[in-house]
VOBA-1610 file (N, C-alpha, C; in pm, whole numbers, padded with zeros to 5 digits, always signed):
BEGIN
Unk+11535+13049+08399Unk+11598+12924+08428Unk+11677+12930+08558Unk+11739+12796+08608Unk+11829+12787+08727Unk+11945+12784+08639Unk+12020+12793+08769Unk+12165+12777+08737Unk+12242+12699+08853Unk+12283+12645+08823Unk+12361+12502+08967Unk+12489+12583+09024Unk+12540+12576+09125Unk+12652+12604+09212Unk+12694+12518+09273Unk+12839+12441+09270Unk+12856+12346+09341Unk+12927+12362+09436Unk+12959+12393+09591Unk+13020+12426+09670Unk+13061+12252+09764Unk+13160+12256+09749Unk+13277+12130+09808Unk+13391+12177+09902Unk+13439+12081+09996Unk+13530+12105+10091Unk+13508+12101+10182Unk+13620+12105+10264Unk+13605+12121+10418Unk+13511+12288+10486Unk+13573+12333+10433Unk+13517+12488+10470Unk+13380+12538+10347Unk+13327+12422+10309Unk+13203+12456+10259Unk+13061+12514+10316Unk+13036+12455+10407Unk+12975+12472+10515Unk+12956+12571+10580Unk+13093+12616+10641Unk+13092+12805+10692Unk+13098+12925+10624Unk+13117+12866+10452Unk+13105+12954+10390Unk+12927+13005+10381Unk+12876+12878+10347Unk+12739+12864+10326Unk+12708+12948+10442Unk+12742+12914+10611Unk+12633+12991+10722Unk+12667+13126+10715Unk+12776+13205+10599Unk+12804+13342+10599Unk+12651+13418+10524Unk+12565+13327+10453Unk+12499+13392+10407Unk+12353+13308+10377Unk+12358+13207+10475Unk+12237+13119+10487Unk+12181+13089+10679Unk+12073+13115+10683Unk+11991+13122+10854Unk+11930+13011+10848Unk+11970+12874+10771Unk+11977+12719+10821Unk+12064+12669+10904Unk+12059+12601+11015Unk+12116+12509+11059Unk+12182+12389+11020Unk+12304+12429+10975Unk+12335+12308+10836Unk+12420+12206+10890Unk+12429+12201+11005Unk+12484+12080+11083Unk+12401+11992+11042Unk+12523+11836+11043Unk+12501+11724+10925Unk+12407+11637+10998Unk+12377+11694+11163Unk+12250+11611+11201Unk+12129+11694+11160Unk+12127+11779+11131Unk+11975+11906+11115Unk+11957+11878+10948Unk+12073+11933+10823Unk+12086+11886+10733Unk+12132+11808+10661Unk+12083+11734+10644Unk+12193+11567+10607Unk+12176+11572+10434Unk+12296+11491+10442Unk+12310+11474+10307Unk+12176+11431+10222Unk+12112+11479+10102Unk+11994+11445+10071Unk+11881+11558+10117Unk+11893+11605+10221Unk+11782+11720+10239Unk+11804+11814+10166Unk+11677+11899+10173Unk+11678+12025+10047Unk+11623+12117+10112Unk+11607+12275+10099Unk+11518+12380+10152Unk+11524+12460+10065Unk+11424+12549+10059Unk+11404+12686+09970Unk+11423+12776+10064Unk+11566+12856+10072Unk+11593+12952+10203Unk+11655+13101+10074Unk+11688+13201+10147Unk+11814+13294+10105Unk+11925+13248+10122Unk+12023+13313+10022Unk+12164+13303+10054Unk+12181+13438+10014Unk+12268+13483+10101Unk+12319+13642+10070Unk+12204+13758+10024Unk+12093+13684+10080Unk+11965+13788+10058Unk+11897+13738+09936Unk+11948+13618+09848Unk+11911+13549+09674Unk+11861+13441+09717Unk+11713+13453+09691Unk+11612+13312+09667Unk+11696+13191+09616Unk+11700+13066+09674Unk+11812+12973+09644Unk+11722+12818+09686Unk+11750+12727+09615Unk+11706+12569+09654Unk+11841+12567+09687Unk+11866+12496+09784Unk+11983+12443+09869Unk+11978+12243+09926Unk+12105+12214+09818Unk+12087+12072+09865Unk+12160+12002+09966Unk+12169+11946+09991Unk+12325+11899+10058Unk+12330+11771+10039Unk+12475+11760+09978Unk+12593+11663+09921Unk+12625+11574+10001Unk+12661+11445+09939Unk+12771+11406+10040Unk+12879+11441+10041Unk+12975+11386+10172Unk+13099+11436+10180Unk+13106+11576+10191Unk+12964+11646+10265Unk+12953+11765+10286Unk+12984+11882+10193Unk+12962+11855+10086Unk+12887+11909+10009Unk+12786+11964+09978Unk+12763+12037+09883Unk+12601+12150+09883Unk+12580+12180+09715Unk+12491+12183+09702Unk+12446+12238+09544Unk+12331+12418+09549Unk+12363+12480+09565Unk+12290+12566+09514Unk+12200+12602+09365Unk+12037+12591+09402Unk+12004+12685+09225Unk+11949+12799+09241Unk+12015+12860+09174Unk+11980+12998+09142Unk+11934+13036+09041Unk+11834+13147+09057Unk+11817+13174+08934Unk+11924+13250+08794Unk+11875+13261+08672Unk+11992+13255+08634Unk+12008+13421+08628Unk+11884+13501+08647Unk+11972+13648+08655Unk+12032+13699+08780Unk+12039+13629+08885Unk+12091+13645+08997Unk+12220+13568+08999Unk+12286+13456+08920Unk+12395+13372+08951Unk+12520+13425+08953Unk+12488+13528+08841Unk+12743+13636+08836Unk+12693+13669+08979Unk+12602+13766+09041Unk+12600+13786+09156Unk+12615+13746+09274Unk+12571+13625+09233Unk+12588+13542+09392Unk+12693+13466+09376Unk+12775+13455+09239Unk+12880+13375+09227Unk+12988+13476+09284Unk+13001+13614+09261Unk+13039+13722+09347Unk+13108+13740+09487Unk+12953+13730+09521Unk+12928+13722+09664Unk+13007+13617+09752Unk+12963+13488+09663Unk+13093+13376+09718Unk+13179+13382+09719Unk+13248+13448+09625Unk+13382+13414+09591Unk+13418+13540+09687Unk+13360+13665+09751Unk+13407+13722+09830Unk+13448+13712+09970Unk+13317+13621+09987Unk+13318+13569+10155Unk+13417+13435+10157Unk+13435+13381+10005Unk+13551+13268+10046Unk+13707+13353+10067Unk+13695+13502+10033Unk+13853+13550+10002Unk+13856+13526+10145Unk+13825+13563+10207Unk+13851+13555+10371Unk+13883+13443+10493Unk+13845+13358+10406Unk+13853+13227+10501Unk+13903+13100+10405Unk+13900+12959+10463Unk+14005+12871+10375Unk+13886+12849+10277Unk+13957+12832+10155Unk+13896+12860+10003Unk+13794+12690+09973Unk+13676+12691+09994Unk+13659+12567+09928Unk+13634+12565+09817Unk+13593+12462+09736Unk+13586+12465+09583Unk+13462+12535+09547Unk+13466+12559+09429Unk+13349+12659+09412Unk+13323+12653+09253Unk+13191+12592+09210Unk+13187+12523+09057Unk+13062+12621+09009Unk+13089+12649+08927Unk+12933+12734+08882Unk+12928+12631+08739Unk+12831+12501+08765Unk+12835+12445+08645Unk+12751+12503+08504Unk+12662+12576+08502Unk+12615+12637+08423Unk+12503+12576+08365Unk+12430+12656+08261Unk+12303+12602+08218Unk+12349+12450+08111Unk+12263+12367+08111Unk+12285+12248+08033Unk+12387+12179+08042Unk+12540+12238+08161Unk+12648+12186+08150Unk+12761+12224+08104Unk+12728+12358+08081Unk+12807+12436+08062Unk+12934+12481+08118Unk+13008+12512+08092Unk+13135+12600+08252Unk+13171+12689+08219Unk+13182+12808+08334Unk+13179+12931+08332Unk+13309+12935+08388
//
């Protein structure tokens, strides 16, 4: 199965180019576009939100990991929100 990631904020974005080789400027990716790229080296559908926003799916044996990974590269820089909504709606 997937697993959803919801990444929000101002500093959503640069968190994302810490570990994504898209061009996610809001003229290249606009709200509504989608790609099948890596993030942090993890096979990922990548959406983008409005209000610059992003949804990540992951798969679900890769998600503590890459939920990880985020939450490491956000220690470093300003914190955006960071939702791991879970399977069916779940919260983790």
């Amino acid at each position: 199965g997937w697993q959803p990631i919801a990444i929000d904020g101002p500093a959503a974005r640069s968190l994302l180019e810490r570990g994504i080789d898209l061009d996610l400027a809001p003229d290249q990716f606009a709200p509504g576009h989608g790609a099948a790229t890596l993030c942090a080296r993890v096979p990922v559908l990548l959406r983008a939100e409005a209000a610059g926003g992003y949804t990540l799916l992951v798969a679900t044996s890769y998600a503590d990991w890459l939920m990880r990974w985020l939450q490491a590269a956000r220690a470093a820089m300003t914190r955006p929100s960071l939702s791991n909504t879970g399977i069916s709606g779940s919260q983790r």
